[in-house]
TITIZA-742385 format. One record per residue (C-alpha): residue in three letters; y, x, z. Coordinates in steps of 0.02 Angstrom, whole numbers, plus 50000, padded with zeros to 5 digits. Layout:
% residues N
AlaYXZ/...
END
This chain:
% residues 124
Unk497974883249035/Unk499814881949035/Unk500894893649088/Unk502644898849129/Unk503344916049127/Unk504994922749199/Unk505734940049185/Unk507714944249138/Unk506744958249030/Unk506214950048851/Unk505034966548849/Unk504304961749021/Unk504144943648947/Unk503194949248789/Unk501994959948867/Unk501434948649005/Unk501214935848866/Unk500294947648756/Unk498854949348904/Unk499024931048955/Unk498524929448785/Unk497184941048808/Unk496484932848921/Unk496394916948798/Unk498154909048818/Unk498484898548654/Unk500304905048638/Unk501004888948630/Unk500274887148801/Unk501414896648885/Unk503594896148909/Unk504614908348948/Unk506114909849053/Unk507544923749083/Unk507914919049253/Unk507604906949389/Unk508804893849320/Unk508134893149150/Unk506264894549258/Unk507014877349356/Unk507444867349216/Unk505964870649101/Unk504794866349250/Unk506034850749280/Unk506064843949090/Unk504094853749012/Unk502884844249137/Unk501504852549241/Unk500974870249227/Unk499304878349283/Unk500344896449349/Unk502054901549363/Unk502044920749320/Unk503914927449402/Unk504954941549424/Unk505874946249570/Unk507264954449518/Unk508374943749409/Unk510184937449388/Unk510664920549439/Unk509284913149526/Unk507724928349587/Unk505964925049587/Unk506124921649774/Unk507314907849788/Unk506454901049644/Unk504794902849741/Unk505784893049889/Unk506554881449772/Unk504684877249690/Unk503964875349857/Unk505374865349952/Unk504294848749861/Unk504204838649708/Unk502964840249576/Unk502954857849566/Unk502544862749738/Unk500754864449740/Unk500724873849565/Unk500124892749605/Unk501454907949595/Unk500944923449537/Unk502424936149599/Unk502354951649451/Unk503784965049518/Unk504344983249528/Unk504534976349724/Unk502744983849797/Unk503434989449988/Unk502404978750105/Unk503984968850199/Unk504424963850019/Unk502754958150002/Unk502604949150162/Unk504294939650090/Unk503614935549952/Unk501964927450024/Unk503154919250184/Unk504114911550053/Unk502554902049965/Unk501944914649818/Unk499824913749790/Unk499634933449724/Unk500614947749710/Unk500584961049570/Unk501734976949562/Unk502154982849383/Unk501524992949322/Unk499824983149298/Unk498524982649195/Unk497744966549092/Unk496084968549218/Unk497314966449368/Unk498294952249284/Unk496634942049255/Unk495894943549399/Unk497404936549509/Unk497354923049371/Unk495454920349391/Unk495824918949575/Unk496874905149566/Unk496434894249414/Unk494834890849304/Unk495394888349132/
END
């Protein structure tokens, strides 16, 4: 399973790839990106990925419009979103799935909660 991860927060980063690893994740089998601009051209120049894992809240590009960007087409579009945030009101949730995301988690969250909106969306 490949996946990519983006949070401004290089903590945030290293503890969702700590439980995607967990969960089995080789670590090479997962990128990470500060922001939605670093998120666009990894996706644009790495290939497919099984799951994006994304922040909201970031500097120059946030998880949304890089949720709109992903979904607006090309190869990416169809690849499952998995929206991790502090954001947990439910208009910001609504957004979130309006704008194409396939789960939601608020942070904090647990490894159980993590894997089970993965299991939801891919088999690995």
């Amino acid at each position: 399973m490949r996946i990519l991860i983006v949070d401004d927060s290089s903590t945030m980063r290293r503890i969702i790839g700590n439980v995607v690893q967990q969960l089995g994740v080789k670590k090479g089998d997962f990128d990470e990106a500060a922001d939605g601009v670093e998120a666009w051209k990894i996706l644009e120049t790495n290939g497919q990925y099984d799951v994006i894992l994304t922040d909201w809240n970031m500097p120059n590009m946030n998880g949304l419009e890089l949720v709109k960007k992903i979904r607006a087409g090309g190869a990416h579009q169809k690849t499952p979103i998995v929206m991790i945030t502090t954001e947990g009101g439910k208009s910001e949730v609504i957004t979130a799935l309006k704008a194409g995301v396939n789960n939601y988690i608020v942070k904090p969250f647990s490894a159980d909660i993590l894997k089970e909106k993965l299991d939801g969306l891919v088999k690995g």
